[in-house]
N, C-alpha and C positions, 0 to 999 in steps of 0.2 A: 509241544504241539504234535499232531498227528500228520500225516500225508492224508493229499489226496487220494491214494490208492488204498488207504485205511479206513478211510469213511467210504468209500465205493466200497468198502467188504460187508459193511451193516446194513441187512436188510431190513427196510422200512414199509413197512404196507399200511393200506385203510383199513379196518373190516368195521362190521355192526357189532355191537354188544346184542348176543339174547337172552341172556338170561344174567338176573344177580343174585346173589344171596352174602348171608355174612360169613366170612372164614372163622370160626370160632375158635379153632385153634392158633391162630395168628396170636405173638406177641404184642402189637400193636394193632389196634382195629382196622379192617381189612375185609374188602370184598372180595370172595370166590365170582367171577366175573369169565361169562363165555362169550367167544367174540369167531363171529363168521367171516373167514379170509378168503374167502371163495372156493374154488375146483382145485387150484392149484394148492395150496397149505390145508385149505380145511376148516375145520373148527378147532378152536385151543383155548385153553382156559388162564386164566391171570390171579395171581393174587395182589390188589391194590387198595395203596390206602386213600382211598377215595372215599372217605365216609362222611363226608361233605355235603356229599349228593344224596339224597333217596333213592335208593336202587331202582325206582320207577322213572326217574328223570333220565338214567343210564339207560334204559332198556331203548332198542331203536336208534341212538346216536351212533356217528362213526367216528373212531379215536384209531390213531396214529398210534403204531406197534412196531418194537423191535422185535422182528421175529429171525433170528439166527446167534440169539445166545443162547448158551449152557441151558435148561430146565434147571431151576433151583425148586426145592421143598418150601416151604412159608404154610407151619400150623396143617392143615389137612388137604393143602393144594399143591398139585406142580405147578410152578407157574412155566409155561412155557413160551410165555411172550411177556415182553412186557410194554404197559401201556404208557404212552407219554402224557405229562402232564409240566404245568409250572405251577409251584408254590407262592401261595401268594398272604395275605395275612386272612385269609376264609377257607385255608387247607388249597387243597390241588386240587387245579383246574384242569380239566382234559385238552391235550391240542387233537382238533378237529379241522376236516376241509369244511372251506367258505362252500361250496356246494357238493353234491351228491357225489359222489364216486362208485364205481364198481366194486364190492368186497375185493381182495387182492390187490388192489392198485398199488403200484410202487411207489414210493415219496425219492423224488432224485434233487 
């Protein structure tokens, strides 16, 4: 198990997806996916296997991001966040707030 003061180290924000496309270089199929976190982080991009969705059902949604790991490589992207989702038997599903939030918002 982790400490409380270990999950208080990973930061969680909302932002918007705007833009998708395919990572073509991804070993596993994989969207190059840019996601707006507001003033404070910015814009950063993800490589996720969310290819479940039509890149058009992505665009406009807000999905819950770990933003304070490493950037890893994945095929032709850094991913610098990465997006949360649960797997379910129809691929992964994005976790999203039940209403709007501000790009940047923290998840506590």
């Amino acid at each position: 198990m982790i400490s409380l003061e270990h999950f208080d180290e990973i930061d969680m924000r909302v932002g918007t997806v705007t833009a998708v496309s395919l990572n073509k270089r991804a070993r596993k199929p994989a969207y190059k996916i840019t996601v707006d976190l507001g003033d404070e982080l910015g814009i950063k991009n993800s490589s996720a296997q969310l290819t479940n969705y039509e890149p058009e059902e992505l665009i406009g949604k807000q999905v819950v991001c770990i933003c304070n790991f490493e950037p890893i490589r994945i095929g032709d992207v850094k991913s610098e966040i990465r997006i949360l989702g649960s797997d379910t038997d129809k691929g992964c599903i994005i976790l999203t707030s039940v209403s709007p939030v501000k790009n940047g918002s923290k998840i506590y």
